[in-house]
PyMOL Python script that loads the backbone (N, CA, C, O; Angstrom):
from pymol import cmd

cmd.read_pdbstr("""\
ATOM      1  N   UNK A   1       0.821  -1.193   0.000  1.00  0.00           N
ATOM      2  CA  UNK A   1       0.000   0.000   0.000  1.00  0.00           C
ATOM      3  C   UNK A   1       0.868   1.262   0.000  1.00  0.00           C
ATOM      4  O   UNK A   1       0.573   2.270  -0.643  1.00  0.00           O
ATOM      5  N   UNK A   2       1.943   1.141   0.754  1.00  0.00           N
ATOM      6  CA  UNK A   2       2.715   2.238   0.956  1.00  0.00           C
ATOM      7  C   UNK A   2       3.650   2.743  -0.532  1.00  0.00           C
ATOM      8  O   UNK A   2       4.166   3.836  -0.765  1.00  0.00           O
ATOM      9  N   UNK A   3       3.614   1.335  -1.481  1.00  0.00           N
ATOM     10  CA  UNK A   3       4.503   1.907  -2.116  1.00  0.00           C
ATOM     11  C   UNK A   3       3.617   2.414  -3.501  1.00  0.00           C
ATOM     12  O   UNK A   3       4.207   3.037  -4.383  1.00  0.00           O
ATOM     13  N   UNK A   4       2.412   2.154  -3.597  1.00  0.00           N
ATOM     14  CA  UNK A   4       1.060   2.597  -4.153  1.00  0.00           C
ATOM     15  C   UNK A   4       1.140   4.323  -4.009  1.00  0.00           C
ATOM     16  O   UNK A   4       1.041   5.202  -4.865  1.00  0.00           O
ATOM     17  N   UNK A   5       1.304   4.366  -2.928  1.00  0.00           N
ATOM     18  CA  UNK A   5       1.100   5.723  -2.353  1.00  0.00           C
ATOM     19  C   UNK A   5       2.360   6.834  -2.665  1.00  0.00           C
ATOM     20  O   UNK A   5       2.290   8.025  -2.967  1.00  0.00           O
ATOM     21  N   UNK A   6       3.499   5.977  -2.472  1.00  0.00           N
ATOM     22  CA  UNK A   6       4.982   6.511  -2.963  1.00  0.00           C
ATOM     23  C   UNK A   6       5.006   7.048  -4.524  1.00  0.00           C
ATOM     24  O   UNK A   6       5.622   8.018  -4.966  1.00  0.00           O
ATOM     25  N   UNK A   7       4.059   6.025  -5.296  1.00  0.00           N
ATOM     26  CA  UNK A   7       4.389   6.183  -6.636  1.00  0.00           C
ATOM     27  C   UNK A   7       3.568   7.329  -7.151  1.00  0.00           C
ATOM     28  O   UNK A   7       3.975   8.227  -7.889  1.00  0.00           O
ATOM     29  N   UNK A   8       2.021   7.139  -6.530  1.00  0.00           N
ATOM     30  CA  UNK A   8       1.563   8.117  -6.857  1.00  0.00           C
ATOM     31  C   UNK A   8       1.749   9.756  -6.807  1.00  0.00           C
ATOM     32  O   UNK A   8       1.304  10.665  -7.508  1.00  0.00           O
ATOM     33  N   UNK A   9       2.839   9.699  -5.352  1.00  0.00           N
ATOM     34  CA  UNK A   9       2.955  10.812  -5.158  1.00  0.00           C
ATOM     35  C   UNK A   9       3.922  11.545  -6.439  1.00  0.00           C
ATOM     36  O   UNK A   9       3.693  12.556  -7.103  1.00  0.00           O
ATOM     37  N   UNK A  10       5.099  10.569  -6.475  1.00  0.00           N
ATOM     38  CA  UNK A  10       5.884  10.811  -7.592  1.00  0.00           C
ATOM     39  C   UNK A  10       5.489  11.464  -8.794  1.00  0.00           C
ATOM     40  O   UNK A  10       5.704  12.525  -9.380  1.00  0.00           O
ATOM     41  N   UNK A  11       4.728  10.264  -8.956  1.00  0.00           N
ATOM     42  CA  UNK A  11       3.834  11.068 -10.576  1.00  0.00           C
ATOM     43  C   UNK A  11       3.300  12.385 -10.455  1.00  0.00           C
ATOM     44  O   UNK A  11       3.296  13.133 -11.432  1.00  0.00           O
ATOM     45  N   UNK A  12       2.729  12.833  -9.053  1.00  0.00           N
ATOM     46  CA  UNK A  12       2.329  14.177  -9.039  1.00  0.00           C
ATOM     47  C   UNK A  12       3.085  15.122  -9.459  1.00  0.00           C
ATOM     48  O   UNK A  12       2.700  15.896 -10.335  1.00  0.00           O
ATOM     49  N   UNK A  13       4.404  15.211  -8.838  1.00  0.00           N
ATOM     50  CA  UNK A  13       5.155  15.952  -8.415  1.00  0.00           C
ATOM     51  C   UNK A  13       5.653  16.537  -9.822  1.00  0.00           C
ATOM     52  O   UNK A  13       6.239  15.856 -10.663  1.00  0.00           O
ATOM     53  N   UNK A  14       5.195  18.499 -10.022  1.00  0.00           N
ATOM     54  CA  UNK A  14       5.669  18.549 -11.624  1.00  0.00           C
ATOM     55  C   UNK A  14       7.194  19.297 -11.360  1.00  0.00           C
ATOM     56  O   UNK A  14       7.564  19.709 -10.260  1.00  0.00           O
ATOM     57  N   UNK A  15       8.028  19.378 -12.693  1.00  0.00           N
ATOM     58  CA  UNK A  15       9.200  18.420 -13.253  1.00  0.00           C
ATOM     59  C   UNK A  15       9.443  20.384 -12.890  1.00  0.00           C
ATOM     60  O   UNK A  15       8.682  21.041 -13.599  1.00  0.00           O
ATOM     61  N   UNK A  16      10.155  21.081 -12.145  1.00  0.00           N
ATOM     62  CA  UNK A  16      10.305  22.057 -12.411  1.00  0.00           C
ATOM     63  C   UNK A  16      11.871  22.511 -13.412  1.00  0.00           C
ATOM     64  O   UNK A  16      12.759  22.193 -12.621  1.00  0.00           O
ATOM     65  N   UNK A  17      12.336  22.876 -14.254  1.00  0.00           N
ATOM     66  CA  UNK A  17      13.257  23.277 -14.958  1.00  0.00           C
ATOM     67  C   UNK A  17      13.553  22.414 -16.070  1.00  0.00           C
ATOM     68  O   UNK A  17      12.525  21.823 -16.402  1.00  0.00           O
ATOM     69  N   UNK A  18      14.387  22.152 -16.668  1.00  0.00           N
ATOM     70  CA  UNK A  18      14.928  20.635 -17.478  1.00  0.00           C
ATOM     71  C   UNK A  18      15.466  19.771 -16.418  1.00  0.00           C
ATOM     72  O   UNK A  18      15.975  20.059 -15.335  1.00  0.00           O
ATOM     73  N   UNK A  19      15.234  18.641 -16.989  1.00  0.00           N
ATOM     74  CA  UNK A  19      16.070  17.634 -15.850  1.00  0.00           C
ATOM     75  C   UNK A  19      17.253  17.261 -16.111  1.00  0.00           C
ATOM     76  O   UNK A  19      17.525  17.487 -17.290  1.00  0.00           O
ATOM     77  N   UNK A  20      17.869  16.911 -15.685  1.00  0.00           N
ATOM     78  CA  UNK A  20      19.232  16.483 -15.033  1.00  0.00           C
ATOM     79  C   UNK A  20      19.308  15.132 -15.587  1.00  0.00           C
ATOM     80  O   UNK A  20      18.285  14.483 -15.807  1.00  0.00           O
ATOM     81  N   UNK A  21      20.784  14.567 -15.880  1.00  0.00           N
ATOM     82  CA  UNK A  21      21.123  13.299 -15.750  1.00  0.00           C
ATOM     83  C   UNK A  21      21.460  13.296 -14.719  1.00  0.00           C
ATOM     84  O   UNK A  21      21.715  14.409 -14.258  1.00  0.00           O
ATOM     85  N   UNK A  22      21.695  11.773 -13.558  1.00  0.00           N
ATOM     86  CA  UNK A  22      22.711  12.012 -12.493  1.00  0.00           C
ATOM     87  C   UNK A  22      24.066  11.766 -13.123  1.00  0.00           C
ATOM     88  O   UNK A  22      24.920  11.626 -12.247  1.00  0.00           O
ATOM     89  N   UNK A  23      24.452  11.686 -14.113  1.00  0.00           N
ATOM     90  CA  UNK A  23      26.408  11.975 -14.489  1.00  0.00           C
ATOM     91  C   UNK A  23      26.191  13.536 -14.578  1.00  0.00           C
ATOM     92  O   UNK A  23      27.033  14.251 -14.034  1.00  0.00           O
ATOM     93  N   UNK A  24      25.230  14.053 -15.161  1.00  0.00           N
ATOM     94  CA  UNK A  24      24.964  15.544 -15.302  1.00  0.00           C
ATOM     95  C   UNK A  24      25.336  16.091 -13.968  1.00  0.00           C
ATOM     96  O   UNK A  24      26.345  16.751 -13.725  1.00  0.00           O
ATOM     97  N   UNK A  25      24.208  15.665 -12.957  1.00  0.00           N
ATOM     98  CA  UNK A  25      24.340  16.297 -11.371  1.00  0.00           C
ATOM     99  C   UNK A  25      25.882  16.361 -10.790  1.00  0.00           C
ATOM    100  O   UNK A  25      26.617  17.276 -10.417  1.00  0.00           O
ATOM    101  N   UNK A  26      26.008  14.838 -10.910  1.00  0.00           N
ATOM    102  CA  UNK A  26      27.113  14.491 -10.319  1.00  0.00           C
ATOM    103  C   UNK A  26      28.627  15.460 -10.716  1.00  0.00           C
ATOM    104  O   UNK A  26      29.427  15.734  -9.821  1.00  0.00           O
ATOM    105  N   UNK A  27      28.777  15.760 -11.704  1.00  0.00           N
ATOM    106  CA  UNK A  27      29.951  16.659 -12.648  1.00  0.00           C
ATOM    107  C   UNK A  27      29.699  17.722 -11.939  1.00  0.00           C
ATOM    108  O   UNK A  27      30.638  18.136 -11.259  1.00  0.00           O
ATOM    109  N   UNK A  28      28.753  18.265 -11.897  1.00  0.00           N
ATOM    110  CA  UNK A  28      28.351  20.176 -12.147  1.00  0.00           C
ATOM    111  C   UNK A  28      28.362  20.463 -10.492  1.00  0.00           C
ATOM    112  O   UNK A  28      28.555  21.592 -10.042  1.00  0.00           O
ATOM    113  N   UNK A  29      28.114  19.203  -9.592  1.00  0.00           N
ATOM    114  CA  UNK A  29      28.771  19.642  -7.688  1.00  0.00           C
ATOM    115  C   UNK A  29      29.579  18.650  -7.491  1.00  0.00           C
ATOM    116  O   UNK A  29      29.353  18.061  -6.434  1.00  0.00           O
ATOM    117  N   UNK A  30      30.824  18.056  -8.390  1.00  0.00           N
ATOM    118  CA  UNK A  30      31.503  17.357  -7.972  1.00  0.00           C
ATOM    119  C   UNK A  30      31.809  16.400  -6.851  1.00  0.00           C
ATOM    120  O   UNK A  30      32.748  16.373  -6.056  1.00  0.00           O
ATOM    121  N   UNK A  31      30.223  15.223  -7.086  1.00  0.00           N
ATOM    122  CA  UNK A  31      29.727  14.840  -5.791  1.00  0.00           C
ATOM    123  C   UNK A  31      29.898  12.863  -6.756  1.00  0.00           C
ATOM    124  O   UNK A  31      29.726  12.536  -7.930  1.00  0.00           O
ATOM    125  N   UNK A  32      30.217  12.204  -5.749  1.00  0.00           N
ATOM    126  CA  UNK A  32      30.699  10.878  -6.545  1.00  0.00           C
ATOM    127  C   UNK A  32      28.838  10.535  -6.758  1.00  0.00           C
ATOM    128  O   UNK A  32      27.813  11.136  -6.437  1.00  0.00           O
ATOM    129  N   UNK A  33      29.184   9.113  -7.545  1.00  0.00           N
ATOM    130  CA  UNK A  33      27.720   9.041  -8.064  1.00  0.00           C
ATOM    131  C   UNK A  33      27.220   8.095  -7.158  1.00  0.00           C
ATOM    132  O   UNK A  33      26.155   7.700  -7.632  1.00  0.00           O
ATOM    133  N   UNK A  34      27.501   7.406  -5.857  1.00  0.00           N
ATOM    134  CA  UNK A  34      26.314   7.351  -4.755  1.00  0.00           C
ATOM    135  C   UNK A  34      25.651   8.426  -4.311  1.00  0.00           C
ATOM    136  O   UNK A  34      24.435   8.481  -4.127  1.00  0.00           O
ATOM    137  N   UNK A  35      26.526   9.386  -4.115  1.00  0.00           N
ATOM    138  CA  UNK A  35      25.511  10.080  -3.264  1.00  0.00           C
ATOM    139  C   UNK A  35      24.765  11.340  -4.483  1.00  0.00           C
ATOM    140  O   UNK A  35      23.672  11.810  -4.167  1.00  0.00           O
ATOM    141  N   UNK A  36      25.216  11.660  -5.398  1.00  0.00           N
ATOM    142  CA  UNK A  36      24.494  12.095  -6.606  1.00  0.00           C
ATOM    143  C   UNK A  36      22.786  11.135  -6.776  1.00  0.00           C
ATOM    144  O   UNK A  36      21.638  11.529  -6.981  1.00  0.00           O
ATOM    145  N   UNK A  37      23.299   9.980  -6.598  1.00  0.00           N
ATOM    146  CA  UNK A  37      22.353   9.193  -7.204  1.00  0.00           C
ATOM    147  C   UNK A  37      21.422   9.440  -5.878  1.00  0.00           C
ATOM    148  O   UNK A  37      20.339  10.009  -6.013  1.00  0.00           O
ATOM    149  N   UNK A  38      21.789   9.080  -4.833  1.00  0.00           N
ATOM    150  CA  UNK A  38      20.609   9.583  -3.770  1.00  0.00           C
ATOM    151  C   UNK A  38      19.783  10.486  -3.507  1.00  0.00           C
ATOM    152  O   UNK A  38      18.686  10.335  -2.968  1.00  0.00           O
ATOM    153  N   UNK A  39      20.345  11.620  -3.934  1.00  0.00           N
ATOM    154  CA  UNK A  39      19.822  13.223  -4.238  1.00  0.00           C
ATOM    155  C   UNK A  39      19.070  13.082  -5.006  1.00  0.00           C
ATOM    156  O   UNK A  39      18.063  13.785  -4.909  1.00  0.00           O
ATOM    157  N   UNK A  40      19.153  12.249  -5.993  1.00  0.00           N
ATOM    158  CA  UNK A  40      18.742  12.488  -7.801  1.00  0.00           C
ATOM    159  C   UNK A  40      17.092  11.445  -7.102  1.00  0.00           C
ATOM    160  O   UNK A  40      15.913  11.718  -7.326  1.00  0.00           O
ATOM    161  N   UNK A  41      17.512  10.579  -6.474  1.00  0.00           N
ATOM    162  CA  UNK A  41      16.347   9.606  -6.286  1.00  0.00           C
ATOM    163  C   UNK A  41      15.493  10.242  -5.042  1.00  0.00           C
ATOM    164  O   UNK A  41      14.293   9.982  -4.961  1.00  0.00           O
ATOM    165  N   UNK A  42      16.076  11.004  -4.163  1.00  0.00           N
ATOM    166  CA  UNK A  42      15.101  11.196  -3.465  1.00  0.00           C
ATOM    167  C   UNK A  42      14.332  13.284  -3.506  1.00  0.00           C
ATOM    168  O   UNK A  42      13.339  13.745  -2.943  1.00  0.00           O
ATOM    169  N   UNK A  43      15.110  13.802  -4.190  1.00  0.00           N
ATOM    170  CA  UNK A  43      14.557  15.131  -4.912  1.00  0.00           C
ATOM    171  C   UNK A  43      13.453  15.128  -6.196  1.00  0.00           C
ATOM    172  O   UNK A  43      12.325  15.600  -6.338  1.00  0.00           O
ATOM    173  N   UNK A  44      14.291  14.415  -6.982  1.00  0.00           N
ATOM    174  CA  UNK A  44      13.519  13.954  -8.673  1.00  0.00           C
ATOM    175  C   UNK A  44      14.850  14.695  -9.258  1.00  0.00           C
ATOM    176  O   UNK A  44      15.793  15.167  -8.624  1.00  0.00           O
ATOM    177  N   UNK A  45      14.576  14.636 -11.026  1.00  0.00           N
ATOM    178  CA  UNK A  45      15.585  14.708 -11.859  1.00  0.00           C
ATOM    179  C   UNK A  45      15.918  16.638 -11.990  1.00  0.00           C
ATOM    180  O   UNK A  45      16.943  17.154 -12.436  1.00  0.00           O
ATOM    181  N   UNK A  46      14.436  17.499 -11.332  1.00  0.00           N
ATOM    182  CA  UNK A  46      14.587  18.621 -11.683  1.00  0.00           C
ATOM    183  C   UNK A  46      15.368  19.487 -11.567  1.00  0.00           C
ATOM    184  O   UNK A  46      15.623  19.677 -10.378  1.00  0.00           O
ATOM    185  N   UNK A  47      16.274  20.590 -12.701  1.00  0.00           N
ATOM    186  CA  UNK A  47      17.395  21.054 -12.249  1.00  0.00           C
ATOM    187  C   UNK A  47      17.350  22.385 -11.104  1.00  0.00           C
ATOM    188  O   UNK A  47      18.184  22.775 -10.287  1.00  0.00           O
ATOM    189  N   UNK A  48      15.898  22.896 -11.480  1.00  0.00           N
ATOM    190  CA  UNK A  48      15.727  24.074 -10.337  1.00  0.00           C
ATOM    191  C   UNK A  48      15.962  23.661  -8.982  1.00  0.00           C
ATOM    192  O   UNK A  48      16.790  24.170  -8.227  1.00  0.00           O
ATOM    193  N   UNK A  49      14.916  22.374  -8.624  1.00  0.00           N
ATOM    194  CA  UNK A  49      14.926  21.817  -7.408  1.00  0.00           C
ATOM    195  C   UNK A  49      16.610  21.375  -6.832  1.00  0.00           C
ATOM    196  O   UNK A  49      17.110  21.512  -5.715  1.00  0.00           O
ATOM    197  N   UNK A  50      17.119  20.871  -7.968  1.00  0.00           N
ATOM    198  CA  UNK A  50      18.864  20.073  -7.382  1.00  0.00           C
ATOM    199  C   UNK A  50      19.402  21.536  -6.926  1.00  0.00           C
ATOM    200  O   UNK A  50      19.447  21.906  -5.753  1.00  0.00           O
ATOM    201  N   UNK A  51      19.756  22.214  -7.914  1.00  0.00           N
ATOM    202  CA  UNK A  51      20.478  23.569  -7.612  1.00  0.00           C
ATOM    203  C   UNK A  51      19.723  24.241  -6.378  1.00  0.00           C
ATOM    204  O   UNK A  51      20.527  24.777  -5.614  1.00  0.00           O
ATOM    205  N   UNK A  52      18.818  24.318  -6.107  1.00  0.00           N
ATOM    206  CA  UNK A  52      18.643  24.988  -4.962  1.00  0.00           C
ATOM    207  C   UNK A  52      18.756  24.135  -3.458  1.00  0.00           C
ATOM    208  O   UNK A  52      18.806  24.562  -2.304  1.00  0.00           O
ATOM    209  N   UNK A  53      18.773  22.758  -4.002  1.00  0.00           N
ATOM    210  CA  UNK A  53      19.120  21.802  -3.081  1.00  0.00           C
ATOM    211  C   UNK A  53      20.382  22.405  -2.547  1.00  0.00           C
ATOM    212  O   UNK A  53      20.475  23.093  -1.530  1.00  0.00           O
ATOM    213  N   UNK A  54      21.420  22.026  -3.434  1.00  0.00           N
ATOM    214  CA  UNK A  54      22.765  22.179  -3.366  1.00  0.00           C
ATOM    215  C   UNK A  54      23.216  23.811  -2.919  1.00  0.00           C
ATOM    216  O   UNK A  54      24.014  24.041  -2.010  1.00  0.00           O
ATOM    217  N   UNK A  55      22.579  24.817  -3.698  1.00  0.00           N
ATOM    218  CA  UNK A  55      22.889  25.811  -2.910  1.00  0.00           C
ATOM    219  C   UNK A  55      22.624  26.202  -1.477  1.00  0.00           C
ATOM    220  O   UNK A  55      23.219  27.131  -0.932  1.00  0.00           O
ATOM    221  N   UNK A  56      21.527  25.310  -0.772  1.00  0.00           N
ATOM    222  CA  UNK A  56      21.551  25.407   0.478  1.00  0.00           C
ATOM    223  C   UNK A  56      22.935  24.712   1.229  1.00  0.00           C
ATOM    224  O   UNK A  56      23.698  25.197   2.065  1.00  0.00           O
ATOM    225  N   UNK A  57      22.924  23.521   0.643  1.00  0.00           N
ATOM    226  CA  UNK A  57      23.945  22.694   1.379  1.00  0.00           C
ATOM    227  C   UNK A  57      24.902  23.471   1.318  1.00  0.00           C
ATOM    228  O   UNK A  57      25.378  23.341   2.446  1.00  0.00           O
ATOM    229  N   UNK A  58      25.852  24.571   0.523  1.00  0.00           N
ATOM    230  CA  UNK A  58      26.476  24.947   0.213  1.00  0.00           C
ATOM    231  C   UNK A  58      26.350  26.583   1.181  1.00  0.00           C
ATOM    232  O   UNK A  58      27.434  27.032   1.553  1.00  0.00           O
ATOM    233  N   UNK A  59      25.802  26.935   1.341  1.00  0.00           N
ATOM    234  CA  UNK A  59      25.372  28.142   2.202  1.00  0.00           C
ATOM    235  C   UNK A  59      25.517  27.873   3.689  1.00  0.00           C
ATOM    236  O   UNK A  59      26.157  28.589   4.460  1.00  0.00           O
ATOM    237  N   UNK A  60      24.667  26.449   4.108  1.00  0.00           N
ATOM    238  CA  UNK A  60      24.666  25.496   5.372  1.00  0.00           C
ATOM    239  C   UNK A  60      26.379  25.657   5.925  1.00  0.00           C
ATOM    240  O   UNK A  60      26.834  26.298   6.872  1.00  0.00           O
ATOM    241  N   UNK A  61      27.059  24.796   4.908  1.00  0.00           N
ATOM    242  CA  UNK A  61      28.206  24.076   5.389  1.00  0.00           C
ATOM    243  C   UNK A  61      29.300  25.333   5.326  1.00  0.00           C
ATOM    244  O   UNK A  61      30.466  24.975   5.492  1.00  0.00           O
ATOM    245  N   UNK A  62      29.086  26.736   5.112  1.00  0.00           N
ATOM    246  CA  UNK A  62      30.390  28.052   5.457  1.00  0.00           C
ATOM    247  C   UNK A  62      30.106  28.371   7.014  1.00  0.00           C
ATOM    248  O   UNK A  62      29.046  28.345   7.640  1.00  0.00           O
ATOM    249  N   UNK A  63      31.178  28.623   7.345  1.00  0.00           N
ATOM    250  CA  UNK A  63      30.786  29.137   8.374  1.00  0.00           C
ATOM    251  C   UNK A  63      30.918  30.848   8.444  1.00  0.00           C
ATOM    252  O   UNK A  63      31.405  31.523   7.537  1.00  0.00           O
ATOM    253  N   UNK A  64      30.537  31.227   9.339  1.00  0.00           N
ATOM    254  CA  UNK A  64      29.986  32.661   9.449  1.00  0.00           C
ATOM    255  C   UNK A  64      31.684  33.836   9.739  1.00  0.00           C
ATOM    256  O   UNK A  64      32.521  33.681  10.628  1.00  0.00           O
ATOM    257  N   UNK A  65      31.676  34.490   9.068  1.00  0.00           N
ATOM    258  CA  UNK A  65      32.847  35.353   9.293  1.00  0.00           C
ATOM    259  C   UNK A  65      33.450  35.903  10.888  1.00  0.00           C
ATOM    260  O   UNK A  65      32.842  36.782  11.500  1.00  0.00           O
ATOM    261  N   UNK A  66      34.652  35.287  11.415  1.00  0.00           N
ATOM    262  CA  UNK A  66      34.897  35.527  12.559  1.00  0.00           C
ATOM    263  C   UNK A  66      34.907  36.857  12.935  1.00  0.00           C
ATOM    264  O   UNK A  66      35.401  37.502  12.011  1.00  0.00           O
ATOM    265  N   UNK A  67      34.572  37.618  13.924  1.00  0.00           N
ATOM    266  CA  UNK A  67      34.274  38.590  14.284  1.00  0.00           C
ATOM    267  C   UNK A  67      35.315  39.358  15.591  1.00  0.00           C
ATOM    268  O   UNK A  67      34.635  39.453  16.612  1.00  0.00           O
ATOM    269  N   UNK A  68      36.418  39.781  15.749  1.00  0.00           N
ATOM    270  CA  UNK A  68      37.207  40.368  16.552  1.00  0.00           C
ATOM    271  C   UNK A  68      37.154  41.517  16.996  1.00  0.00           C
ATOM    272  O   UNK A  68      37.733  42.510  16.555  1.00  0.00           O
ATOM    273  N   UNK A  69      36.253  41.413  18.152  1.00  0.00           N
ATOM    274  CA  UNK A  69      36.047  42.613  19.071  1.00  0.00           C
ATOM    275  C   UNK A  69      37.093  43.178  20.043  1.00  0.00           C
ATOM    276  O   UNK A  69      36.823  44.154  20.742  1.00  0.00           O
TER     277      UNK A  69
END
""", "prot")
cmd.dss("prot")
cmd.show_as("cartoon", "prot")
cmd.util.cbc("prot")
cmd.orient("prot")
């Protein structure tokens, strides 16, 4: 039932930008292709959605400019 429900949701979900290959993804954030492929499978193929994926992760993981008072 659950995976009834998985699929359907999938199909909902519309395709925002062109899509992506994952060798595509994988190249353009120099990310090996497990974990490309995980992104790719659990986001969808869309390139708006990846890139803004990735630009968070990428925003997330700086840290904040040290500050010397």
């Amino acid at each position: 039932m659950t995976n009834v429900l998985n699929a359907e949701k999938r199909l909902r979900k519309v395709l925002r930008g062109r899509p992506y290959s994952v060798n595509e993804f994988a190249r353009k954030y120099r990310l090996d292709e497990q974990e490309a492929k995980r992104l790719y499978e659990k986001f969808g193929p869309s390139s708006t959605d990846l890139d803004l994926l990735m630009s968070a992760k990428c925003s997330a993981s700086r840290k904040p400019p040290t500050c010397d008072l």
